[in-house]
N, C-alpha and C positions, 0 to 999 in steps of 0.2 A: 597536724599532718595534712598536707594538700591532695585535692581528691586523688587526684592519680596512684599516687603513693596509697593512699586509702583503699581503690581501684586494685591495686597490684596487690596488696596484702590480703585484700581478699579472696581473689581469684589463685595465690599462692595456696594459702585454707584451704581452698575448694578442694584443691589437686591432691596436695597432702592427704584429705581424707579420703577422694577416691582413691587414692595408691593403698592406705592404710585398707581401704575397702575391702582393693583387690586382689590382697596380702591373704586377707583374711580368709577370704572365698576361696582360695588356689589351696590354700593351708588346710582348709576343711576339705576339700575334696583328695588331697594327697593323703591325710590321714586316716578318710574313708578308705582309701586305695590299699593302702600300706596295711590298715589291718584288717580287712575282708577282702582284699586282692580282687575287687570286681573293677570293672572300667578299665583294665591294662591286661602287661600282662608281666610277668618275673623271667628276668633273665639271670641264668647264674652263671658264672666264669669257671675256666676249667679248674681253678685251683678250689673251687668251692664245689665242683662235681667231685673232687677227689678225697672229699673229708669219707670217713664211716657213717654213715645212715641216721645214726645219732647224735653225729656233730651235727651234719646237715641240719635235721630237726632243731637243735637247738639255736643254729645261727639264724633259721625263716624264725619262729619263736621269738628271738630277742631282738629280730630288726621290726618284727608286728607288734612288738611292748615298748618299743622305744620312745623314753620322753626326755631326755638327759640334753632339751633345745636350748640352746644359752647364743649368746651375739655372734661368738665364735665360728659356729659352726653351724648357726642362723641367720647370717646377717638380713636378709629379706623378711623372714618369719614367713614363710614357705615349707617348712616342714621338708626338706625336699632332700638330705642329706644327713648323713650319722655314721659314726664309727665306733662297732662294738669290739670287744674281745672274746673270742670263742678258743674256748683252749689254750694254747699259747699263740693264735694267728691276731693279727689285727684284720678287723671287716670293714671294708666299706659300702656302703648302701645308699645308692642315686634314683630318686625320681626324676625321669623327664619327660614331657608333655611334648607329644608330636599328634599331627592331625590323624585322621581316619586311616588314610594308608599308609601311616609311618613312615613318610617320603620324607616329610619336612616339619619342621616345629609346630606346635599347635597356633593357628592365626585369636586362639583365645582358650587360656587354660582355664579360664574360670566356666567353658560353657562346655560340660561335657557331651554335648551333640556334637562336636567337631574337634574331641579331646579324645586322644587314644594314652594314657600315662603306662611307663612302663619303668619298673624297678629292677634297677641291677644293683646283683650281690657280688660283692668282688674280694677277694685279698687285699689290703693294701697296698701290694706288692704289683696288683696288677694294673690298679691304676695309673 
């Protein structure tokens, strides 16, 4: 293989495993998120304010136990999405990382000094 090519394959490596890096970083700090709910904050949709008090509890409940992550509906491995069944509704459940005053995206999810994450609970319906 001539250097360049050797060059390029390398520096391809590199990048790959920072991305795999910063997959992993963003993943661990959503899942901090998601099941102690510190560093954001939960937003829930009207059709998820309208469950009975013990629906409710059991949809926060089972989007903070969720591990059912597969390619599908991981494709990043970012932990950052999921769809459970409560009752007979389908849920869906979004992290998204915006900076300090939730104006605009976060300029780095993996550095929660400049990460605000915040979880919405939604119907699938409302999505």
């Amino acid at each position: 293989m001539p250097v360049s090519e050797e060059r390029g394959y390398a520096e391809n490596q590199a990048r790959v495993a920072e991305l795999k890096a910063r997959a992993t970083q963003i993943r661990r700090l959503n899942d901090e998120f998601r099941k102690g709910r510190v560093g954001g904050m939960v937003v829930i949709t009207p059709g998820i304010r309208a469950f009975p008090p013990e629906r409710l509890a059991k949809a926060l409940q089972e989007v903070q136990a969720f591990t059912s992550f597969n390619e599908s509906n991981d494709p990043y491995g970012e932990h950052d999405f999921g769809s459970i069944e409560v009752g007979h509704h389908r849920v869906f459940w979004k992290i998204d990382c915006y900076d300090k005053t939730l104006e605009f995206g976060s300029p780095n999810p993996t550095d929660p000094d400049v990460t605000r994450r915040v979880l919405t609970i939604m119907l699938a319906e409302e999505y």
